[in-house]
Steps between C-alpha positions, in 0.01 A plus 500: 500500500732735324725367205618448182366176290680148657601672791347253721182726612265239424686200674485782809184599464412156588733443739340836722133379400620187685608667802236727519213325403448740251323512133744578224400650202740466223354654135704219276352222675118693370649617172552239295188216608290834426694635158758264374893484472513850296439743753216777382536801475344739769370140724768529763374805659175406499569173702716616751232787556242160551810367709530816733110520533508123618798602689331774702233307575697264632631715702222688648381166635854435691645263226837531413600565125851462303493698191760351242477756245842636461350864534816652299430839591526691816154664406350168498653396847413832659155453316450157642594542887299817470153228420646313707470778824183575367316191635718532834774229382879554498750407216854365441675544190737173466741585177666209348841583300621295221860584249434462157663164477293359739208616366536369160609131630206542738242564173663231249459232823114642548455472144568125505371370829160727513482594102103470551439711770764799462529743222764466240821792530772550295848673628395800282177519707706503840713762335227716401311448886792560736581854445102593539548320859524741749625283771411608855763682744562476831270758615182361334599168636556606881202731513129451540441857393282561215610757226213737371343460158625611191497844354136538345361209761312663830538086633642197449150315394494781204820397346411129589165577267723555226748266532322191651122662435364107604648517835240800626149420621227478266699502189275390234179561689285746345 
C-alpha cells in the first residue's frame, strides 16, 4: 500500500487481505498497544523491519501478505519487492491518491470516530509530510521490474540492514 496519511490504504489493505486471504501487516495498528499515542522516536523502523521479517516468512510458506505501510519512498518500494523476489514471491504496488482537502477532512473525521487507535495530526503535519512523498509513476506501477540498489549498496538486503536492520535474518542473534 502506497500513500499519503487518510488516503484510504488501510480501509484497502483490508479490503485485498479479504480477497486474498492474505495477512496484513499495518505498523499503527502495533505502534501504539506497544508505545503509546506519542509516537517514539527511532520505533517505527524497527517494527516494520519485525513486520517485513513476519512478512517474509509468511511468504516463504505460500501465505499471502498486504503491507500497509505507506512506503513514501521509491527506495523503499524498490527495496521491498526486491525481499519480496528474494523468497520467490511477486509484488504489486497499489498507490492510493488523496487532495489536500480530502485529506485533512479525512484526519479530523479519524480523529473523532477512532481517536484511540490512530495517531493524532495536525494540518501543519500534512503540510510538512506531502512534499517528502514521492508518489509513484506510471512506470513503477505497470512494471514488475526491480531497480538495482543504491549507490554504496552491492544489494537490496544491505540497504534494507540499514534502513529496516529488524527485517534481516538473525538480527539480534549473537
Amino acid at each position: 500500500m502506497v500513500g499519503l496519511p487518510s488516503a484510504g490504504k488501510t480501509s484497502r489493505a483490508r479490503e485485498l487481505a479479504s480477497t486474498w486471504n492474505a495477512l496484513r501487516l499495518t505498523p499503527d495498528e502495533w505502534m501504539i498497544p506497544l508505545f503509546g499515542q506519542e509516537q517514539p522516536e527511532g520505533k517505527r523502523n524497527v517494527l516494520e523491519g519485525r513486520l517485513i521479517w513476519l512478512a517474509l516468512s509468511a511468504l516463504r510458506i505460500g501465505v499471502n501478505v498486504v503491507l500497509d505501510f505507506g512506503v513514501w519512498a521509491k527506495v523503499e518500494r524498490s527495496a521491498l519487492r526486491a525481499l519480496a523476489a528474494s523468497v520467490g514471491a511477486t509484488s504489486e504496488l497499489v498507490y492510493l491518491q488523496v487532495d489536500e482537502d480530502e485529506q485533512w477532512r479525512r484526519v479530523q473525521a479519524r480523529a473523532l470516530i477512532e481517536a484511540a487507535t490512530t495517531f493524532e495530526m495536525t494540518k501543519a503535519d500534512l503540510e510538512r509530510w506531502r512534499p517528502i512523498f514521492q508518489p509513484p509513476d506510471a512506470t513503477e506501477l505497470g512494471t514488475a521490474d526491480i531497480e538495482p540498489p543504491p549507490a554504496g549498496f552491492d544489494s537490496w538486503e544491505a540497504w534494507v540492514a540499514q534502513w529496516w536492520p529488524t527485517a534481516l535474518p538473525g538480527y539480534g542473534s549473537s
